[in-house]
Every structure is written in C-alpha cells, then in structure tokens.
C-alpha positions, -999 to 999 in steps of 0.1 A, spaced: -299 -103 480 -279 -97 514 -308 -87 541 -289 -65 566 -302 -74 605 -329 -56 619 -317 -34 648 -338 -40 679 -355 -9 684 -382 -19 701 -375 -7 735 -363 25 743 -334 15 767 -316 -12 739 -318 17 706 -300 40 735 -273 12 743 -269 5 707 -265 44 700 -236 40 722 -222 13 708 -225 33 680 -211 66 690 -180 43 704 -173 26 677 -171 58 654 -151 75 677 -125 43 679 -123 43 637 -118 80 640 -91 76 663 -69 49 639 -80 69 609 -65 102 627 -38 80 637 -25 77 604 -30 109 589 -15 122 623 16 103 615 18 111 579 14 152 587 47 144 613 63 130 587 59 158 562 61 182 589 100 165 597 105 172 561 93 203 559 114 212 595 149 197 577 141 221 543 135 249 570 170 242 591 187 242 558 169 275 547 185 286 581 218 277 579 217 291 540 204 324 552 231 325 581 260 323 554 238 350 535 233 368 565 277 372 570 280 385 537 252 410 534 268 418 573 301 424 552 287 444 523 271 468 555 300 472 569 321 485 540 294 502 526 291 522 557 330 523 556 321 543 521 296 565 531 321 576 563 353 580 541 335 594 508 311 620 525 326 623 564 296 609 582 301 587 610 269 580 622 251 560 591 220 550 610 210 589 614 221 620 593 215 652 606 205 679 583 242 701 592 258 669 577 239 661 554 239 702 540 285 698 536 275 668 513 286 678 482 277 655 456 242 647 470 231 622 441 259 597 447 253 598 485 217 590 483 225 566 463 248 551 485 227 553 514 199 538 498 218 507 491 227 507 526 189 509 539 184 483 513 212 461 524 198 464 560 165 455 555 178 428 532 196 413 567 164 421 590 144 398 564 165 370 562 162 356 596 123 362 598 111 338 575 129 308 593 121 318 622 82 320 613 78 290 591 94 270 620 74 286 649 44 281 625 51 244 621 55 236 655 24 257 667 3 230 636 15 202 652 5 209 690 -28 221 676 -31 184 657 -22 168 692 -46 182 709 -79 195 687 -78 155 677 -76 140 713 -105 161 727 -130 149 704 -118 110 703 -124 115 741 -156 132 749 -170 107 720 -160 78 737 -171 85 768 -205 96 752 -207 63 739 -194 44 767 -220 66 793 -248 57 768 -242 19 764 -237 11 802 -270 33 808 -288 20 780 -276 -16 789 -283 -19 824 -315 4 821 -330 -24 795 -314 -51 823 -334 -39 855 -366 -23 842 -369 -49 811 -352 -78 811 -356 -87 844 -393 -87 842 -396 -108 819 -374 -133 830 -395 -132 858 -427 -136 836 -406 -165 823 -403 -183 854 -433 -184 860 
C-alpha cells in the first residue's frame, strides 16, 4: 500500500505555515480552474452576444414594417372615421363615429400594432445589457476571493514559517551546538 507522509504537526507554528501553504495552494488551483471556465463562459457569452446583434438587426427590419403598417393604419382610422389625433379620442369624436364596431376594431389593431413596436426593441436591449452585467460580475466576484485567499495563505505561511524559525528552530540549533 502507498503510505501518504505524515504532516508535521507537532509544533504549533509549522501546522500554521503548512495551513498556509495550504490555503495558497487552493486558492492558485482555483484561480486556473476559474480561468478556464472564465474563458469558456466568454466564449458562449460571444456567441450568445452575435445571436443577440442578429436578433437586433432582425427586429430593426421588423421594427420598419410594423412602423409602416402604423402609419397607414392610422392613415385609415383619419380617412375612414375623421380623427386626426389616433393616440387620444375624445368622447365628441368618438360620439360622430358611425359605425363604432369597425373603428374599434381598427383601433385595436392599432394599439396592438404599437405595442407590437414598443416590444421589439426591449428584449435586445435586455438580454444584451443582461449579458454584459454577467460578465463584469464573473470578473470581479472571482478575483476577490482568489485574492484575499492568497494573501491568507501567504500571511499564514510567512508567520507560521518564521515564528517556528525564531522561537523553535533556533533553539535547537543552539541545543545542537552545543
């Protein structure tokens, strides 16, 4: 069987160093493990930006036409029923309507068409500001642990090491000597 090394515990001031040691050398394997996985969410996250830009530029040519189908509906609604104002109807214009069912149903379609537009741009525009608020938040919620764990362990092995130098080792040497 493979007998693993003992770790020298028996003073207080090497198990601290060796914690360190420890604590640094996790906090060096998470770093090239994050590394990866860091580059790998860029990478999908470049994908995932070009599908986005293209979802742009597709609701942009979407976003002319529903713009044209506005436009003559509202050019309708002003010929057929005499309202120039679309956006609001008062109730005096809305009472010489004649043939009320047709009109509502125009105007519905014209809501529809509207809100249609006002939708099209807001999903881009979220998904991208989404995507590039993910990838500061990668940059920097990985970087601030990496950091403060390496300096943990770096504090705790030169304190641990040169605390077992001066108050241990050095006495014995001396006992050595001697």
């Amino acid at each position: 069987m493979f007998k693993t090394p003992d770790i020298p515990t028996d003073n207080l001031y090497k198990f601290i160093s060796i914690f360190g040691l420890a604590i640094f050398s996790l906090s060096i394997y998470i770093l090239v493990n994050n590394q990866q996985s860091f580059e790998n969410s860029i990478n999908n996250s470049n994908i995932s930006h070009s599908k986005i830009l293209l979802e742009k530029s597709q609701n942009d040519s979407k976003r002319i036409i529903l713009d044209e189908k506005i436009e003559m509906r509202r050019i309708k609604i002003k010929v057929n029923y005499g309202i120039e104002n679309t956006l609001k109807i008062s109730e005096s214009e809305y009472s010489k309507i004649n043939n009320k069912e047709d009109f509502e149903r125009d105007y519905e379609k014209l809501k529809e068409f509207e809100l249609d537009n006002l939708l099209l741009g807001d999903t881009a525009f979220h998904t991208e500001k989404n995507l590039k608020k993910n990838q500061e938040n990668i940059k920097v919620y990985t970087a601030i642990p990496i950091l403060i764990l390496s300096i943990i362990g770096i504090v705790l092995m030169v304190v641990g090491f040169s605390l077992w130098y001066y108050r241990t080792q050095k006495h014995y040497d001396k006992e050595l000597r001697q």
